[in-house]
C-alpha positions as CSV (number, residue, x, y, z in Angstrom):
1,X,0.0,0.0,0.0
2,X,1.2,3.8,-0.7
3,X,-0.4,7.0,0.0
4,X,0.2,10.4,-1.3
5,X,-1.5,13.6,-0.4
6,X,-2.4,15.6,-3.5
7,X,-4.1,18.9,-2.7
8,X,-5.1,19.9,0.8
9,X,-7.0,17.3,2.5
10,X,-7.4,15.2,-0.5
11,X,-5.2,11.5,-0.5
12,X,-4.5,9.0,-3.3
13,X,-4.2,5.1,-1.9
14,X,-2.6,2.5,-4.3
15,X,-2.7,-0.8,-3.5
16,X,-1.2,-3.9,-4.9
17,X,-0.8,-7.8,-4.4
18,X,1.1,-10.1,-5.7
19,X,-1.1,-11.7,-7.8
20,X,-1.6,-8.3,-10.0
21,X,-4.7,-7.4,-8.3
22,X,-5.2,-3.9,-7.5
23,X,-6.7,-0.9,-6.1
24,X,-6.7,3.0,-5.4
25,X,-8.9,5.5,-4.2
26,X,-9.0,8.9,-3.6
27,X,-10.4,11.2,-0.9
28,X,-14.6,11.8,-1.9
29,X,-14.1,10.2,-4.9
30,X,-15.2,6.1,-5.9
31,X,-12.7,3.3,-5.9
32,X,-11.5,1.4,-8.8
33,X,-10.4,-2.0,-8.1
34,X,-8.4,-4.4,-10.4
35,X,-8.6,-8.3,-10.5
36,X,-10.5,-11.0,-8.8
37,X,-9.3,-9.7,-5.1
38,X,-11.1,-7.3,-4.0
39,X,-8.5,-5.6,-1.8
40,X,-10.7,-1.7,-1.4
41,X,-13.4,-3.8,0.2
42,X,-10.4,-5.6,2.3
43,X,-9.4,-2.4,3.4
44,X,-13.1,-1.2,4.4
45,X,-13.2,-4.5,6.4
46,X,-10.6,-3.9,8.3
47,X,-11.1,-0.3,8.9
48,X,-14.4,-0.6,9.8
49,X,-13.1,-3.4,12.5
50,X,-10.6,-0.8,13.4
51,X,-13.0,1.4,14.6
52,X,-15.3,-1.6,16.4
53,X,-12.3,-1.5,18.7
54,X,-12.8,1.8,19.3
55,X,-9.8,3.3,17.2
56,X,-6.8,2.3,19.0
57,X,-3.9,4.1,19.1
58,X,-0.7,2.2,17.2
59,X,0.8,1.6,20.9
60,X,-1.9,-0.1,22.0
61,X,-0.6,-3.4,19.6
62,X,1.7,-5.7,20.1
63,X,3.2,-9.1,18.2
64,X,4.0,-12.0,19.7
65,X,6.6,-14.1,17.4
66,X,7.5,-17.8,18.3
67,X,8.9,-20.3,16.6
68,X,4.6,-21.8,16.1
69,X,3.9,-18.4,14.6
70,X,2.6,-15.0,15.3
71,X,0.3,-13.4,17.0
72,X,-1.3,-9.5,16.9
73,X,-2.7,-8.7,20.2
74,X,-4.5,-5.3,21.8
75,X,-3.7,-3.8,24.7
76,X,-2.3,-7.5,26.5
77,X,-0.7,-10.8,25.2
78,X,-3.8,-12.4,25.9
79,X,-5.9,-10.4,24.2
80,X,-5.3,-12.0,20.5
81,X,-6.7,-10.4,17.3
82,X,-7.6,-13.3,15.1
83,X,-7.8,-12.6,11.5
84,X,-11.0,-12.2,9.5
85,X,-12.4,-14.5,7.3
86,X,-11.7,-13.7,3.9
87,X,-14.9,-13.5,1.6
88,X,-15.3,-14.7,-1.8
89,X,-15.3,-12.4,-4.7
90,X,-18.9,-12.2,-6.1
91,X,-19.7,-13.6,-9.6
């Protein structure tokens, strides 16, 4: 993902994956997505769970890394984010 700001308040979001799909979007305006993944609505997702949590600040996450895998947390080790499910494209 890369950002920009363009003019005053307004932002440019690319985003890519590397199977070629992509996206971008700019501030008020409609996103364009590229390829069977649809990474905008990916990003939605995960804002709108973002703010479910109640927008925490970047301190408030951690990582725990052992040698089974990782783990994001919030606010305490125990208290594990577990990824969402990813959805199907529609046809």
């Amino acid at each position: 993902m890369v950002h920009a700001n363009r003019d005053g308040d307004t932002v440019q979001v690319w985003l890519q994956d590397e199977d070629g799909c992509a996206a971008t979007a700019v501030t008020g305006e409609d996103a364009y997505e590229y390829g069977v993944r649809n990474l905008w609505q990916e990003v939605e997702r995960a804002h709108e769970e973002y703010v479910a949590l109640g927008s925490p600040e970047a301190r408030n996450f951690g990582l725990t890394v052992t040698a089974r895998g990782q783990q994001v947390w919030l606010h305490h080790p125990e208290r594990i984010i577990e990824p969402s499910p990813v959805r199907e494209p529609a046809m």
